[in-house]
C-alpha positions in Angstrom: 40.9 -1.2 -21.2 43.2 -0.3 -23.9 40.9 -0.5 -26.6 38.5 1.9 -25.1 41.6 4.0 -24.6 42.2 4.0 -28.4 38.6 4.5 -29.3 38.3 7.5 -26.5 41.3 9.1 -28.8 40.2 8.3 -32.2 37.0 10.1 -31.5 38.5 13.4 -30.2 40.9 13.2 -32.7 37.6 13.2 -34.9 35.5 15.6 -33.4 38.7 17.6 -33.5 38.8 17.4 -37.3 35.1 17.8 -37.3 35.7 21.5 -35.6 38.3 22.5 -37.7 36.4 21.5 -40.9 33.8 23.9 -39.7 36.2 26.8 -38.9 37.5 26.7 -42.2 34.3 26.6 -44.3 33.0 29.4 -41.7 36.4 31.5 -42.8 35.6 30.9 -46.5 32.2 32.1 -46.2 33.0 35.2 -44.1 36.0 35.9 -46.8 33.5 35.4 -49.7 31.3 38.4 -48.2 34.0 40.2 -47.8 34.7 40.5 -51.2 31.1 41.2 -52.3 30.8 43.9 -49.8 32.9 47.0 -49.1 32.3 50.0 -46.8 34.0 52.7 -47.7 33.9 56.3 -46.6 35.7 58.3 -49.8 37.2 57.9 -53.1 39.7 60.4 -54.4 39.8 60.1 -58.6 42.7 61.9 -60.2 41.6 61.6 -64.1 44.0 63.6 -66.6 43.8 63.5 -70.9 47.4 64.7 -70.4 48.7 61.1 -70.2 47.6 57.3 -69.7 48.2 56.9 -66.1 45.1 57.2 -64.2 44.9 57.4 -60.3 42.4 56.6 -57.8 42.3 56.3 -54.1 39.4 54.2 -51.8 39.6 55.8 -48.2 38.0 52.6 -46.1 39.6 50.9 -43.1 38.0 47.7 -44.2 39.2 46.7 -47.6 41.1 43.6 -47.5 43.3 41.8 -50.3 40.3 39.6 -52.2 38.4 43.1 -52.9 41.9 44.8 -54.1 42.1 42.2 -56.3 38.6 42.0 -57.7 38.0 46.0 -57.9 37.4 47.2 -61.2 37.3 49.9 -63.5 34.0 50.5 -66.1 34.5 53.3 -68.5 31.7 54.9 -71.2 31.7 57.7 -72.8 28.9 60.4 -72.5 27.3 58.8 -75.8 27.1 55.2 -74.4 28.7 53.9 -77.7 31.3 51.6 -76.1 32.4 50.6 -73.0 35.4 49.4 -71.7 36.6 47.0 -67.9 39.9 47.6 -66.4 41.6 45.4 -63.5 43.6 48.6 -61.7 46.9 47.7 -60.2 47.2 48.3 -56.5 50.0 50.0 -55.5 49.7 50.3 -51.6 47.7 52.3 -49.3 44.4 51.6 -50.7 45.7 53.2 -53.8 45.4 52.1 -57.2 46.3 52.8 -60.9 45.1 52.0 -64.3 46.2 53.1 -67.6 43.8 54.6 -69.8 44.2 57.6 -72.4 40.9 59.9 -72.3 40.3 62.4 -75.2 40.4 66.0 -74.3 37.2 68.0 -73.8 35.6 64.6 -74.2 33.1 63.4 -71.4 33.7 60.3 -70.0 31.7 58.2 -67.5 33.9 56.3 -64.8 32.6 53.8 -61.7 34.8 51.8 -60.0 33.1 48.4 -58.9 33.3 45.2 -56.8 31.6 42.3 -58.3 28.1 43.9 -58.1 28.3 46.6 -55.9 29.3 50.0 -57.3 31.7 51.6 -55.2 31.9 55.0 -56.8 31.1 56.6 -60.2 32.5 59.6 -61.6 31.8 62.2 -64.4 34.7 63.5 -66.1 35.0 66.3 -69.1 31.3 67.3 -69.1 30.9 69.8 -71.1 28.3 73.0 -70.7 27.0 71.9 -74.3 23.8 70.1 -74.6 23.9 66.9 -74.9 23.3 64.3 -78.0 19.3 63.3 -78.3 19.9 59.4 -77.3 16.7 56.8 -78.4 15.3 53.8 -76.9 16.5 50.6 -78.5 12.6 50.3 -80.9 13.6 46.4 -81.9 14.0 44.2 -78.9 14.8 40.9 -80.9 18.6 41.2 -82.5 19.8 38.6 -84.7 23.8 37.5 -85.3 24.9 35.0 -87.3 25.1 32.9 -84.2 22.4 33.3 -82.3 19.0 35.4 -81.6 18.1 37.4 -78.5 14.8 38.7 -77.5 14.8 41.2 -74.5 11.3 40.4 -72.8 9.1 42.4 -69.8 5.7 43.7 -69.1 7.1 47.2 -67.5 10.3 49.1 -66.2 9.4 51.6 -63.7 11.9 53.3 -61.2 12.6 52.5 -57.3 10.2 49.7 -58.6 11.6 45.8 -58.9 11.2 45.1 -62.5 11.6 41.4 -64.1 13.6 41.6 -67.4 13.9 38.3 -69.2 17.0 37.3 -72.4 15.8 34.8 -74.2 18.4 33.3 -76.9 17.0 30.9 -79.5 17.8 30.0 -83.5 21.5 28.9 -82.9 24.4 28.3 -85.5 25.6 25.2 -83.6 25.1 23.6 -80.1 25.1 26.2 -77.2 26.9 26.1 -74.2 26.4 29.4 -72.2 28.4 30.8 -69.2 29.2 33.7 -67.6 26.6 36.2 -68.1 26.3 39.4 -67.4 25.6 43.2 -67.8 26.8 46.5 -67.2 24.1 49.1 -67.1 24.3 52.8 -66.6 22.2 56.0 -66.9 22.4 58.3 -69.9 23.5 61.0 -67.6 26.3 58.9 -65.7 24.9 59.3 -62.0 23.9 55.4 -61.8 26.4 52.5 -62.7 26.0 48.7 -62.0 27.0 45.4 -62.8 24.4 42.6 -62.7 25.3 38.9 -62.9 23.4 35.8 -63.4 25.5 32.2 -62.9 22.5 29.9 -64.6 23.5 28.6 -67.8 20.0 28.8 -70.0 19.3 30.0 -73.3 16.1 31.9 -71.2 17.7 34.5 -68.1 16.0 36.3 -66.0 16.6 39.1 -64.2 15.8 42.0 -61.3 16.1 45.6 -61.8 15.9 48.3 -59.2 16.6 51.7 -61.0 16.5 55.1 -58.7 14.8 57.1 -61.2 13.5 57.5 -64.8 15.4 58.2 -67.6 17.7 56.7 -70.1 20.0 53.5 -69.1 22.2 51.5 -71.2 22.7 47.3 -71.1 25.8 46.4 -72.5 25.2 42.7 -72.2 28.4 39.7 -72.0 28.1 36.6 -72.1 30.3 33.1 -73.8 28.7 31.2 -76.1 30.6 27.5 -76.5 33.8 29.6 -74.8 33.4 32.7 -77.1 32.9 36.0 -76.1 29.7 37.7 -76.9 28.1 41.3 -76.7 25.2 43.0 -77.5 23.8 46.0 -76.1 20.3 47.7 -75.3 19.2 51.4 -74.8 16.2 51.2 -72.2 13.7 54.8 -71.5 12.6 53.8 -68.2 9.3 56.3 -67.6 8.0 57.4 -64.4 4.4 55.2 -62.8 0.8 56.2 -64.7 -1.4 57.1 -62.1 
């Protein structure tokens, strides 16, 4: 009798461990989604060249602490000849600061982004001028000291799901690969995005899903045995032959 007693209690004391084990991976998940995905119904930018501190405010009742702390801030210029990521400090009521010192009467491209979902982009500057002719990258295959990559596909068209493919080859040394990933963004600054891929292969492929034709920029990261890399394409994405 007392040893089914003790057996009756170690298995709800397991089956009680059993639930909680499942509560907790279920919280995980749901806070993992959290952070890829935001809703949010404004955003205020307040964007001077009269000093470094930059402002910007995300009106949403649904923003929790893991996507304050993995918002960030992309910034171009209208030239696409750099690009910078910024980590914005919160400082209460879904407000948030970064430091930054834009040149005067020069146009600037900002988004603000969550992992890969761009929560608002904004043009700042523009000028009434016309802009700077910008050409399509004509030699797909670039070649470092440490490597070679080769930007492959068949055909980009817009609100079309085009296959892209980087494929690295002729290494200096062994290759370990992690963290890649690009930024890429419209000549005229009206679409910004950050794409990630998690495999670690010398070939990566990738989706693309761009709203219209035009101009877009890759600046490509990635770490090559633990080093920083970047490279950078300029794609002319044409509209569907009939």
């Amino acid at each position: 009798m007392k040893f089914r007693f003790i057996e009756t209690i170690c298995l709800a004391i397991l089956i009680i461990l059993l639930i909680s084990n499942r509560l907790l991976n279920h919280s995980i998940l749901s806070n993992g989604n959290q952070v890829s995905s935001l809703k949010v119904q404004k955003v205020n930018w307040h964007l001077t060249s009269k000093e470094s501190s930059q402002e910007v405010s995300i009106i949403s009742r649904s923003m929790s602490v893991p996507q304050r702390d993995n918002l960030k801030i992309f910034i171009t210029s209208e030239k696409l000849d750099f690009y910078k990521v910024i980590d914005p400090v919160y400082n209460g009521n879904n407000h948030f600061t970064f430091k930054y010192t834009f040149k005067k009467k020069t146009p600037y491209f900002v988004s603000i982004f969550l992992n890969d979902q761009t929560i608002d982009t904004k043009i700042f500057q523009m000028n009434k001028e016309e802009n700077d002719n910008l050409y399509p990258t004509s030699i797909l295959t670039k070649k470092t000291s440490d490597y070679r990559v080769s930007l492959l596909y068949t055909s980009i068209f817009p609100k079309t799901k085009s296959k892209i493919t980087f494929n690295f080859d002729q290494f200096k040394r062994h290759s370990k690969f992690s963290n890649h990933q690009f930024y890429i963004i419209k000549d005229d600054g009206t679409y910004f995005k950050q794409i990630n891929n998690p495999e670690k292969k010398s070939k990566v492929k990738y989706e693309l899903d761009l709203p219209k034709a035009g101009m877009y920029k890759i600046f490509y990261e990635f770490d090559l045995n633990d080093e920083n890399k970047t490279f950078n394409y300029l794609l002319d994405v044409n509209d569907k032959v009939n």
